[in-house]
C-alpha positions in Angstrom: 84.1 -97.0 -53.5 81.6 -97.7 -51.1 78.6 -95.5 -51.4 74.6 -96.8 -52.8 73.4 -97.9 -55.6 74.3 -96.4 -58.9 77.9 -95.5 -57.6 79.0 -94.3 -60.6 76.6 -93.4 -63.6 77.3 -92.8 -67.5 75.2 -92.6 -70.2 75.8 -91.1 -73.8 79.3 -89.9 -72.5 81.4 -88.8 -75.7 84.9 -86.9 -75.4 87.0 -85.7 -78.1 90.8 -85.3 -78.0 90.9 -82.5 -80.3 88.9 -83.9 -83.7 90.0 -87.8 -82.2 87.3 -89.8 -80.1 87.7 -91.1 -77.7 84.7 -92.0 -76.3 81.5 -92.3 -78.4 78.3 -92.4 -76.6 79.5 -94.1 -73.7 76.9 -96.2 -71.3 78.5 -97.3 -68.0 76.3 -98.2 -64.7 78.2 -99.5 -61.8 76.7 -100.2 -58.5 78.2 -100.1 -55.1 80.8 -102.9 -54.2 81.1 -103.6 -58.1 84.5 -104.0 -59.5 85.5 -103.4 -63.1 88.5 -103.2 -65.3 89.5 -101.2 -67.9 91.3 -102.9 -71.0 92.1 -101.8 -74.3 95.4 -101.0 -76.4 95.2 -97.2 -76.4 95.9 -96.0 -72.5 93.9 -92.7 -73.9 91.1 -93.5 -74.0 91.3 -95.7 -70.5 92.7 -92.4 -68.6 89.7 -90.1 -70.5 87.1 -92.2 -68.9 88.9 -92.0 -65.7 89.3 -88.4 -65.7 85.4 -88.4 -66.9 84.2 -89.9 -63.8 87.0 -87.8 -61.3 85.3 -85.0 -62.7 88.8 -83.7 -64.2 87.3 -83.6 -67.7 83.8 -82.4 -68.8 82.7 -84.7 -72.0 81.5 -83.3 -75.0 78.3 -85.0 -74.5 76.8 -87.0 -72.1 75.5 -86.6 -68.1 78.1 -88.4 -65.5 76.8 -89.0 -61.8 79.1 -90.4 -59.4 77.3 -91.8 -55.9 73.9 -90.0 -57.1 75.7 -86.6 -57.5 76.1 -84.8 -61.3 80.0 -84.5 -61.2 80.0 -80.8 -62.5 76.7 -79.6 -60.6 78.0 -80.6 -56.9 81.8 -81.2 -57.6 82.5 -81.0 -53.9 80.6 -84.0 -52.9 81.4 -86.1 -55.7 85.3 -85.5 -54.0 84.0 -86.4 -51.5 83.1 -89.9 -52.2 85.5 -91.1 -54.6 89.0 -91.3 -54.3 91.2 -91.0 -57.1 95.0 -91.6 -58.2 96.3 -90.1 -61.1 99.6 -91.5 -62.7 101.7 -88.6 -61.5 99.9 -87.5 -58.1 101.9 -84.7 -58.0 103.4 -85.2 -54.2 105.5 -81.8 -53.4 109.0 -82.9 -52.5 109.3 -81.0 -49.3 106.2 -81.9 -47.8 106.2 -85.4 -45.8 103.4 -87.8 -45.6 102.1 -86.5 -42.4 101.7 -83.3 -44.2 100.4 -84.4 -47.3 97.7 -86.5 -45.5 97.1 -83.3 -43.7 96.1 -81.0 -46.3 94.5 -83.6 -48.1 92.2 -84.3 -45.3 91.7 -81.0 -44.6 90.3 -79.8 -48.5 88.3 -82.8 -48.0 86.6 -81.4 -45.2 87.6 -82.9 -42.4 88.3 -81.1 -38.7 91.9 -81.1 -37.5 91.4 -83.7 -35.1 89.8 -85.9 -37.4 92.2 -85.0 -40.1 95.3 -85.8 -37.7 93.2 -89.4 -37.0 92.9 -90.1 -40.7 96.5 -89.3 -41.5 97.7 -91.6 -38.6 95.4 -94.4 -39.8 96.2 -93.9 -43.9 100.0 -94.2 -42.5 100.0 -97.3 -40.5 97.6 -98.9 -43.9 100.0 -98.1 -46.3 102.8 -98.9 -44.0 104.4 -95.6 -44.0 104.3 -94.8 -40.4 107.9 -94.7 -39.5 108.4 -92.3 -42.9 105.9 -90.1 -41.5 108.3 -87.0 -41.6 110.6 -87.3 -43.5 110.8 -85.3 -47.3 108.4 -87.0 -49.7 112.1 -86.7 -51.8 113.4 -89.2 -49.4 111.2 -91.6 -50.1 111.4 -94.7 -52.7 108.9 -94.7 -55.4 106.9 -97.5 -53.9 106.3 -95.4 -50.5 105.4 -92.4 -52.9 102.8 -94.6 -54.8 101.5 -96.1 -51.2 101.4 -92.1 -50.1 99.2 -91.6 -53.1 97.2 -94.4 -52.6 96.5 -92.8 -48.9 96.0 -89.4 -50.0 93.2 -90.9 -52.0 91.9 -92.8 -49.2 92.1 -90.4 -46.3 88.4 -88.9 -46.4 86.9 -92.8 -46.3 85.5 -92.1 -49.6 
């Protein structure tokens, strides 16, 4: 994520998982450029604060702020500078990565033109360009996690 300081904000974040915490009063400041990993035995509570900062899940408690942005006041531009894979990305088995890219690019806001660019340039990154049309259902599982990978890339979040 490249964007300015304070890239991704947290403070007092709690989420429940029904009467199960799974984050309690969560504090988390990142700055631009910063890396960070997430470790622990229980993958729950790793994909809540994921879905926390995509904006995917509203905490019970707690403000999150993503590039200077409250994630559930402006959604749109949070989206627009973060770029996010999910364990299942959902690709649709008809489209093909030219497509995909497409649409993506488009709900991201970019023109046509710049969209088509984008796709061309996520394709040769990922080193899908000679699978550029064919059925995401043709592809291995490694091309379909590098698609997803450019999907999440495509509006240079």
């Amino acid at each position: 994520m490249s964007v300015e300081t304070g890239a991704v904000e947290l403070r007092g974040v709690t989420v429940y998982d029904g009467r199960e915490i799974l984050l309690d009063s969560l504090d988390l400041s990142l700055e631009s450029g910063q890396s960070f990993a997430v470790v622990g035995p229980n993958s729950r509570e790793r994909s809540a604060l994921l879905r926390v900062v995509a904006g995917l899940c509203r905490p019970a408690a707690g403000q999150v702020r993503v590039a200077g942005w409250n994630i559930f006041k402006r959604p749109d531009q949070v989206r627009r500078a973060i770029g996010f894979v999910p364990d299942d990305p959902g690709l649709a088995e008809r489209l093909t990565p030219s497509e995909h890219l497409a649409l993506a690019a488009s709900l991201r806001g970019l023109s046509r033109v710049d969209g088509r660019a984008a796709a061309e340039a996520m394709l040769e990154l990922v080193d899908l360009t000679q699978f550029a049309n064919v059925a995401v259902s043709m592809l291995a599982r490694g091309q379909q996690r590098r698609l997803a990978m450019a999907l999440a890339l495509v509006h240079d979040p």
